[in-house]
Residue frames as a rotation matrix with the C-alpha (Angstrom) as fourth column:
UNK 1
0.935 0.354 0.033 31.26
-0.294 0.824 -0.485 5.70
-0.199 0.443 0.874 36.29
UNK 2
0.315 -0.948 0.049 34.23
-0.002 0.051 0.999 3.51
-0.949 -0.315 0.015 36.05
UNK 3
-0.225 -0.542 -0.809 36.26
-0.912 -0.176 0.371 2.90
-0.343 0.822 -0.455 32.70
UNK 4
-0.954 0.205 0.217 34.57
0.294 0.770 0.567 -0.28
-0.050 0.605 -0.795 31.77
UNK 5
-0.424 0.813 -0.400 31.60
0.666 -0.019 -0.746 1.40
-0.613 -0.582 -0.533 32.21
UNK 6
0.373 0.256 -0.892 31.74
-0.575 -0.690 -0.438 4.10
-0.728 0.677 -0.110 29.65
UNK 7
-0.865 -0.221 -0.450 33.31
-0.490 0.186 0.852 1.51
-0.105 0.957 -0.269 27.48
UNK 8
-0.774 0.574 0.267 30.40
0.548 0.819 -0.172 -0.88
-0.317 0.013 -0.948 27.85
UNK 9
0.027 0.638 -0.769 28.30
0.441 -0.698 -0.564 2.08
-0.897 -0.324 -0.300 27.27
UNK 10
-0.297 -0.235 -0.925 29.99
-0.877 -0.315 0.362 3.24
-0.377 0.919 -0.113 24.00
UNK 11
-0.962 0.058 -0.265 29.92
-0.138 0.737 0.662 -0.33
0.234 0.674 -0.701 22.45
UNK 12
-0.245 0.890 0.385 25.91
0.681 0.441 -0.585 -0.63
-0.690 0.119 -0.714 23.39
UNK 13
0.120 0.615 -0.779 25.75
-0.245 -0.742 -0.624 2.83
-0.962 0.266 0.062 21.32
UNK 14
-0.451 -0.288 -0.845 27.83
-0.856 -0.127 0.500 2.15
-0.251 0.949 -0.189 18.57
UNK 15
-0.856 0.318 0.408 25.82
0.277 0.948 -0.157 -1.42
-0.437 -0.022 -0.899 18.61
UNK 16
0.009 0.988 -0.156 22.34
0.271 -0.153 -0.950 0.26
-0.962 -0.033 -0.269 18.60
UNK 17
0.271 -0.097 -0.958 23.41
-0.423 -0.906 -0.028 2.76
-0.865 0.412 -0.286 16.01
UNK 18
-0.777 -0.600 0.189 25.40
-0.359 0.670 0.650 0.09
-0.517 0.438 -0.736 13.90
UNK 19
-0.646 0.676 0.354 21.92
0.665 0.727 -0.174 -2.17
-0.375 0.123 -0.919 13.83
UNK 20
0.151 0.747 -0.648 19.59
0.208 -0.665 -0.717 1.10
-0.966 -0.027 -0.256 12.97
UNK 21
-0.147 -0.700 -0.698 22.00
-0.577 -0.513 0.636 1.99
-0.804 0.497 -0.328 10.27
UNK 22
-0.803 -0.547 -0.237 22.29
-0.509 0.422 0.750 -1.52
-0.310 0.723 -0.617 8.55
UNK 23
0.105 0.978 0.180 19.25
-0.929 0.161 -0.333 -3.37
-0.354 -0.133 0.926 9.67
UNK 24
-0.673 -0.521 -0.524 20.96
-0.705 0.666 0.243 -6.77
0.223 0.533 -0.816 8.96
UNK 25
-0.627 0.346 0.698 18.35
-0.160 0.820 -0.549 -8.57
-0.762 -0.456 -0.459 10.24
UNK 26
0.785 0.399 -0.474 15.98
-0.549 0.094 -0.830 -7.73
-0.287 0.912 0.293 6.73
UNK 27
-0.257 -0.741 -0.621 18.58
-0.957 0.283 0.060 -9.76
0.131 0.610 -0.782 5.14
UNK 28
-0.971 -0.021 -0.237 16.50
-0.107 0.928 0.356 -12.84
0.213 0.371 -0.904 6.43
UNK 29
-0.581 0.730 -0.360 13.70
0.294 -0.225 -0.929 -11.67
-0.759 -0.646 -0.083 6.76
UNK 30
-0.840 0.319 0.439 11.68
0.380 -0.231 0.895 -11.43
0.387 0.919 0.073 3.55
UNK 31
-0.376 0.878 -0.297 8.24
-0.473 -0.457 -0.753 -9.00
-0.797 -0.142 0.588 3.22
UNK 32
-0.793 0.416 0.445 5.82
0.606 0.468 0.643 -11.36
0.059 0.780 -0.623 0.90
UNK 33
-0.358 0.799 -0.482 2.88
-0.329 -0.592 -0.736 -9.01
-0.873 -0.105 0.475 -0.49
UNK 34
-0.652 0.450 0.610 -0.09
0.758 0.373 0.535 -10.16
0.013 0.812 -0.584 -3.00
UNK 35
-0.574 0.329 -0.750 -2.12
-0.081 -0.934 -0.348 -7.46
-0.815 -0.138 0.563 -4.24
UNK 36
-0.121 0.687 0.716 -4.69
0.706 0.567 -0.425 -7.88
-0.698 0.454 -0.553 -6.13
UNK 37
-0.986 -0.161 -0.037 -5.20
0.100 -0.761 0.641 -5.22
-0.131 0.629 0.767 -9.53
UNK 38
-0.260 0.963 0.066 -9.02
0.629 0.221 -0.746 -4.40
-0.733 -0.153 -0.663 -9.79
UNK 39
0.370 0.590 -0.718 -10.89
-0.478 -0.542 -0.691 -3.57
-0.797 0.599 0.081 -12.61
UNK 40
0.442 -0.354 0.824 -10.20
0.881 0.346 -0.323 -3.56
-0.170 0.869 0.465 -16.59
UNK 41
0.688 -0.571 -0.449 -7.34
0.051 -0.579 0.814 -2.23
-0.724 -0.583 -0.369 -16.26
UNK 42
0.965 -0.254 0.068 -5.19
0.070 -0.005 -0.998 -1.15
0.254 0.967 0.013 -19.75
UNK 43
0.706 -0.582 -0.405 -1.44
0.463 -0.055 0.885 -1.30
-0.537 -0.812 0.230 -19.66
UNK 44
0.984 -0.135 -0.119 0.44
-0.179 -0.792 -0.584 1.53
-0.015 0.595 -0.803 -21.36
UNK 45
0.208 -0.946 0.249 4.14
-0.876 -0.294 -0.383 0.50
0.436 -0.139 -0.889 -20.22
UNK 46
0.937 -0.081 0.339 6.28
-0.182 0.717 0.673 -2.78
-0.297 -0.692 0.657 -19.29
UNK 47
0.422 -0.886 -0.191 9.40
-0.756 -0.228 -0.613 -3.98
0.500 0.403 -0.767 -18.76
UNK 48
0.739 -0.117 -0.663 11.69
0.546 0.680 0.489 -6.84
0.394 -0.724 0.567 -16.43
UNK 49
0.936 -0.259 0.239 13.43
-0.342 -0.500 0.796 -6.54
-0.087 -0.826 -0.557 -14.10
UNK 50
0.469 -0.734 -0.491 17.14
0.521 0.679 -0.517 -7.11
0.713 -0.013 0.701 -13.89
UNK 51
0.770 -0.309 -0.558 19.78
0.633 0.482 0.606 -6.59
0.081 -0.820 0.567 -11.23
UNK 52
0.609 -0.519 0.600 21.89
-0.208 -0.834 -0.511 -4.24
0.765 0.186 -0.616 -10.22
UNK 53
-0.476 -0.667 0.574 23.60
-0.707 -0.097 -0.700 -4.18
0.522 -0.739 -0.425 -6.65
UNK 54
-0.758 0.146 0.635 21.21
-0.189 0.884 -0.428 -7.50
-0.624 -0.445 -0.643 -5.88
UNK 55
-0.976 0.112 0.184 19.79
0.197 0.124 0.972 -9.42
0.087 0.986 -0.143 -8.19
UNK 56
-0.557 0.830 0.029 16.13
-0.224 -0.117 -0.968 -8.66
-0.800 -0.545 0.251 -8.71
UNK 57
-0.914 0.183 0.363 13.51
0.371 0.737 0.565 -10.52
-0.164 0.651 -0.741 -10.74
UNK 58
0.068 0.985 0.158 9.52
0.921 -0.001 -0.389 -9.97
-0.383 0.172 -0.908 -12.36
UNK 59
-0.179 0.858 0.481 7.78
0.984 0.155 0.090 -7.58
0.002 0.489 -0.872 -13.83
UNK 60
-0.570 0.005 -0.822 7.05
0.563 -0.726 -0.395 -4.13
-0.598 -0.688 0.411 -14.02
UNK 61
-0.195 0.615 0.764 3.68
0.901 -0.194 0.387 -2.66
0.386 0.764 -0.517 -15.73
UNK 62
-0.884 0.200 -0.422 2.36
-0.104 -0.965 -0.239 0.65
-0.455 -0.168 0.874 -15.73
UNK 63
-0.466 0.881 0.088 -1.74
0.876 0.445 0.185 0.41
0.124 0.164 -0.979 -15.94
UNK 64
-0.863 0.302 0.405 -4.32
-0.244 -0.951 0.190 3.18
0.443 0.065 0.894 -16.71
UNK 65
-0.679 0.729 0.084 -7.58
0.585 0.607 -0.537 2.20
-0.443 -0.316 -0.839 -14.75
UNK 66
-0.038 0.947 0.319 -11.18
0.964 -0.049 0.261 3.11
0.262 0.318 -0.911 -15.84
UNK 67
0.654 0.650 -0.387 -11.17
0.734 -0.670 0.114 6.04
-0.185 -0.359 -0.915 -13.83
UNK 68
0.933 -0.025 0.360 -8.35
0.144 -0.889 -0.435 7.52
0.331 0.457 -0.825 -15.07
UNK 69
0.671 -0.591 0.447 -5.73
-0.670 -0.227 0.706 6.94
-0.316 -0.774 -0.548 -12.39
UNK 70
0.600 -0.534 -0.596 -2.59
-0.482 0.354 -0.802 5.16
0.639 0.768 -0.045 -13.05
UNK 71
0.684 -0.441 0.582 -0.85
-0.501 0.296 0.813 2.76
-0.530 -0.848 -0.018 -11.14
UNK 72
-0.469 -0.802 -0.370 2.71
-0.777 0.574 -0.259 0.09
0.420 0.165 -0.892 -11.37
UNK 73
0.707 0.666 -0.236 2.24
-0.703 0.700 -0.129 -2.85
0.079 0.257 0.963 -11.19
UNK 74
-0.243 -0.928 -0.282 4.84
-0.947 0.291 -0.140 -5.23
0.212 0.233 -0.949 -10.04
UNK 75
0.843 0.511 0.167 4.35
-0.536 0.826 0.176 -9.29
-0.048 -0.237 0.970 -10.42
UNK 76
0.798 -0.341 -0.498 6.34
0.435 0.897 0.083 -12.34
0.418 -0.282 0.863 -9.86
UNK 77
0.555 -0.609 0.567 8.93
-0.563 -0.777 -0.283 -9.48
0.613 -0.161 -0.774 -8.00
UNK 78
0.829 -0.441 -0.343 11.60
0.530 0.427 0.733 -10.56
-0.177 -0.790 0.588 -5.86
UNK 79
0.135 -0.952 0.276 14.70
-0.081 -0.288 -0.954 -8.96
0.988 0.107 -0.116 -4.52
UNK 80
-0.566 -0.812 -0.143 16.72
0.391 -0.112 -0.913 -8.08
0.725 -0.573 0.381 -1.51
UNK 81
0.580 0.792 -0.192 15.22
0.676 -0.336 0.656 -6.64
0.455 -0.510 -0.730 1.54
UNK 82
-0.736 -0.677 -0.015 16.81
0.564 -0.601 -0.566 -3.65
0.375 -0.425 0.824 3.14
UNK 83
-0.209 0.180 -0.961 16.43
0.844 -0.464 -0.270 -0.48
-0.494 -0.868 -0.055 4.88
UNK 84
0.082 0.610 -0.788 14.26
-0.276 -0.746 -0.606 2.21
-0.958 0.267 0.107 3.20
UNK 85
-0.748 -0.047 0.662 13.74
0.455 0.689 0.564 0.43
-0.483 0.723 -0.494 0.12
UNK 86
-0.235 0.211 -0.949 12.26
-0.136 -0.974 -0.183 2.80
-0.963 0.086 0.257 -2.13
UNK 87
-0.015 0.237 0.971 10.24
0.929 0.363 -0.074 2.44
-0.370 0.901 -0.225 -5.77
UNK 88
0.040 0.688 -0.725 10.97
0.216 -0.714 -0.666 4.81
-0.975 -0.130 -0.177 -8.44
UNK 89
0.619 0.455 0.641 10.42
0.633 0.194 -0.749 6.14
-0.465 0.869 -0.168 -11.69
UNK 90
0.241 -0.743 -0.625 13.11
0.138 -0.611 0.780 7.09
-0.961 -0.274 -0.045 -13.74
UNK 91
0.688 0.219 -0.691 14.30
-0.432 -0.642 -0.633 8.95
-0.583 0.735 -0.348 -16.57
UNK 92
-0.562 -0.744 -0.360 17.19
-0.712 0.213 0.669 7.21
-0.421 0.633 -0.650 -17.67
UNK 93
0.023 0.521 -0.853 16.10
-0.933 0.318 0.170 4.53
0.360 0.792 0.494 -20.28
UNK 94
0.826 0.020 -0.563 17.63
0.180 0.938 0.296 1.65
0.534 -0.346 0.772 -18.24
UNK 95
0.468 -0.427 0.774 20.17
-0.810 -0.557 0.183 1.69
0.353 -0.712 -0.607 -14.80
UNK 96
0.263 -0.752 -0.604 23.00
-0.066 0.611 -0.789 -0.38
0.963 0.247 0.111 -14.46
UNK 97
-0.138 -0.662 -0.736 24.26
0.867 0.279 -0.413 1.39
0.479 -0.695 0.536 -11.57
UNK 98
0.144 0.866 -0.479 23.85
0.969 -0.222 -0.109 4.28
-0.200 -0.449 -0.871 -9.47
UNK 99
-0.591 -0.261 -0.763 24.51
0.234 -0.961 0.147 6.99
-0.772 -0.092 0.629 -10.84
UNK 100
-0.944 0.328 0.044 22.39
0.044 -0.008 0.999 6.50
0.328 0.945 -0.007 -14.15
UNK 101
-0.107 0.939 -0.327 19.56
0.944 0.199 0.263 6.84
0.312 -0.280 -0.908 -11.60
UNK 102
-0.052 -0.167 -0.985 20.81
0.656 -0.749 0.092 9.94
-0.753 -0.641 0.148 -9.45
UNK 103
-0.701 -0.660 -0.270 22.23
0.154 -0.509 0.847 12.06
-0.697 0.552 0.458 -12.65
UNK 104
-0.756 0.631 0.173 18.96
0.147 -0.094 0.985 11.45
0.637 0.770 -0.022 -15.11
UNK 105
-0.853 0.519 0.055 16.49
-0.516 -0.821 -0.243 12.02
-0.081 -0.236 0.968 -12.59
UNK 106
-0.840 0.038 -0.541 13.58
0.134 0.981 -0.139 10.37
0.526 -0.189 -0.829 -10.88
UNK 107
-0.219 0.863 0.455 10.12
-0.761 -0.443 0.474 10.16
0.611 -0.242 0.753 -9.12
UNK 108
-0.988 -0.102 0.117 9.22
-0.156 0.622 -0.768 8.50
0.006 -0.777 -0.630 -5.68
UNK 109
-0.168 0.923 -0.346 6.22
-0.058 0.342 0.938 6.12
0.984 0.178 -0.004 -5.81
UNK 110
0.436 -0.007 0.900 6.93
-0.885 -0.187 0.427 5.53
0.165 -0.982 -0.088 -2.11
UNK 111
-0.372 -0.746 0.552 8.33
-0.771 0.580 0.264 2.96
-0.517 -0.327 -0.791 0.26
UNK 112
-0.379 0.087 -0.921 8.64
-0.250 0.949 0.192 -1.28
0.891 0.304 -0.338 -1.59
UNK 113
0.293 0.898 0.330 5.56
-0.911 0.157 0.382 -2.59
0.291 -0.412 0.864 0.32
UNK 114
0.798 0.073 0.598 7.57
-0.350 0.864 0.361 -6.00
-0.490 -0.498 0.715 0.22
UNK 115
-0.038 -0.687 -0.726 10.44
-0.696 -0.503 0.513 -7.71
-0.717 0.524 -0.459 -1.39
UNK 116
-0.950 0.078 0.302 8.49
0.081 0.997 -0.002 -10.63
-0.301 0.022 -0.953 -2.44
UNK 117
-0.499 0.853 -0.154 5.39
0.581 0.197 -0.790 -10.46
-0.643 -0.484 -0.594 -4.47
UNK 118
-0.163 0.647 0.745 2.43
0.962 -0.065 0.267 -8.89
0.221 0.760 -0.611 -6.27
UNK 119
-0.126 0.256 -0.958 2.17
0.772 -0.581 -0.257 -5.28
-0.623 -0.773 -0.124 -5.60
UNK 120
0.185 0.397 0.899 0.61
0.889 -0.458 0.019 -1.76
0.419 0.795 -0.438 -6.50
UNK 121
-0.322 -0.634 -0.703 2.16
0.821 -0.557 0.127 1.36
-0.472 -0.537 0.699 -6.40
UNK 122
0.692 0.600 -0.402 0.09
0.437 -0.791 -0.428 5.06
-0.574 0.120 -0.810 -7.16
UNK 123
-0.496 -0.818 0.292 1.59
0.868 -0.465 0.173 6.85
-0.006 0.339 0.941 -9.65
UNK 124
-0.277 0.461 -0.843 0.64
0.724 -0.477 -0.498 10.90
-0.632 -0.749 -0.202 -9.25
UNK 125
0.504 0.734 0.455 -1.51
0.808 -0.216 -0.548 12.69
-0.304 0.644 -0.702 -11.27
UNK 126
0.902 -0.200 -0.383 0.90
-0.394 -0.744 -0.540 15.19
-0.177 0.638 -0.749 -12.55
UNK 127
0.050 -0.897 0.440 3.21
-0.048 0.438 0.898 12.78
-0.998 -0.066 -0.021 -13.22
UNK 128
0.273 0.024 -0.962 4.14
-0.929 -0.252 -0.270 13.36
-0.248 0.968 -0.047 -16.89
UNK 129
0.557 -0.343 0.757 5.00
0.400 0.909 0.117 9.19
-0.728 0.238 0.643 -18.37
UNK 130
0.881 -0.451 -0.142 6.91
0.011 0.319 -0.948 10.52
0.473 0.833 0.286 -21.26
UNK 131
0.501 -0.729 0.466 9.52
-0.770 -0.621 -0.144 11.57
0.395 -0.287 -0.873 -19.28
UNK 132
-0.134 -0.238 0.962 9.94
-0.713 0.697 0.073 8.06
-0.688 -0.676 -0.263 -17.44
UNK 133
0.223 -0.160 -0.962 11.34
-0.936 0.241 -0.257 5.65
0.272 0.957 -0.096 -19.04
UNK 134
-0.133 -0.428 -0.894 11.89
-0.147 0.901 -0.409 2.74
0.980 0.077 -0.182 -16.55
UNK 135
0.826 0.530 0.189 11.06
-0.272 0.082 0.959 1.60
0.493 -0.844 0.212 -12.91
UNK 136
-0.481 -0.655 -0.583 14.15
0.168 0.584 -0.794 0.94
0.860 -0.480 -0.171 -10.07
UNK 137
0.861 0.430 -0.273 14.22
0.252 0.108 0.962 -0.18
0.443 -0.896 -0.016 -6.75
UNK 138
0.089 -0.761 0.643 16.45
0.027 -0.643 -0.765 2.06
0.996 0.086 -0.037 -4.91
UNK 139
0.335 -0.040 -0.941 17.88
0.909 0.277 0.311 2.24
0.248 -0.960 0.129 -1.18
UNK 140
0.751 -0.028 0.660 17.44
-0.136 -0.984 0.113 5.81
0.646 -0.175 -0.743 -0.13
UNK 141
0.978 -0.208 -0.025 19.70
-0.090 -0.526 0.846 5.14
-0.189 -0.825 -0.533 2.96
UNK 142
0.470 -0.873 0.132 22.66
0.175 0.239 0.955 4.03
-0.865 -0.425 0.265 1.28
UNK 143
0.361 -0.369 -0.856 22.35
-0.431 -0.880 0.198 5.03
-0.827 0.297 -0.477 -2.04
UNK 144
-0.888 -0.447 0.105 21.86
-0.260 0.678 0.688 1.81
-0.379 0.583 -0.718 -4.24
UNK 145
0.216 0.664 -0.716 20.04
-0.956 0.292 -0.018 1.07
0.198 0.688 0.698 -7.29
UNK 146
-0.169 0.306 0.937 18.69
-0.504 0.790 -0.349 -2.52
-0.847 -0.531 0.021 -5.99
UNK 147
-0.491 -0.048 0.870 17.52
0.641 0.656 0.398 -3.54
-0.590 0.753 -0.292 -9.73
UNK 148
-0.630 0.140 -0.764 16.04
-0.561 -0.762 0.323 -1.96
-0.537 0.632 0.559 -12.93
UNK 149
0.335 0.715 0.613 12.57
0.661 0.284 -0.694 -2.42
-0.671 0.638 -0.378 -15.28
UNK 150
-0.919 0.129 -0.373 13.57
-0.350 -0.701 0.622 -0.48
-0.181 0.702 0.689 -18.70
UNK 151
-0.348 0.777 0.525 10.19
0.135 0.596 -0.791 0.26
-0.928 -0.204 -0.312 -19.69
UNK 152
-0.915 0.185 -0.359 8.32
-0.398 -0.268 0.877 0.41
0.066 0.946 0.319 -23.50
């Protein structure tokens, strides 16, 4: 292969690898989810949302249904879209930045279903609530606290 040939070859990897990495296209690309909350549901925990490394907006309840299970609850939400975008429950009282998430310690509801929207997120039966004290949205691949709910 000649020498433009392995270069053309490097720049499609580092291209691919680049785009996997950043995913810049979620940056206009919004995920709009409505979920509906069913039952007579009780809510034990809430808080807003504010901003951290992008600005995020709505809600964040913590509901006990009828049967016992517990779920979040996020409404009028909006933020950023990114790449593994991650919901979780955390110990610090409220998270500026990221380390007050890492350093106090944290529970993964699982991946942000959307960044736009009404949505419900399982919380797991041996999850302990006293311990959690607030709700962030967190990018696992890069290591940013996206926005913060202190809850009460």
């Amino acid at each position: 292969m000649s020498r433009k040939g392995w270069i053309g070859l490097a720049v499609l990897v580092l291209g691919a690898g680049g785009w996997y990495a950043f995913r810049p296209e979620r940056l206009f690309v919004n995920q709009k989810v409505n979920e509906q909350l069913s039952g007579s549901a009780v809510a034990v925990a809430s808080g807003n949302f504010h901003g951290a490394a992008h600005e995020t907006k709505g809600m964040a309840t913590i509901y006990r249904l009828p049967d016992g299970r517990r779920t979040l609850r996020l409404t009028q939400f909006q933020t950023s879209n990114g790449p593994e975008v991650q919901v979780y429950l955390g110990v610090a009282a409220d998270a500026t930045d990221n380390e007050s998430v890492t350093k106090a310690g944290f529970v993964t509801l699982g991946a942000m279903k959307g960044n736009i929207g009404d949505q419900n997120y399982d919380i797991p039966d041996g999850v302990d609530l006293s311990k959690y004290h607030s709700v962030t949205i967190w990018c696992h691949r890069f290591g940013v606290n996206f926005g913060t709910a202190p809850l009460s």
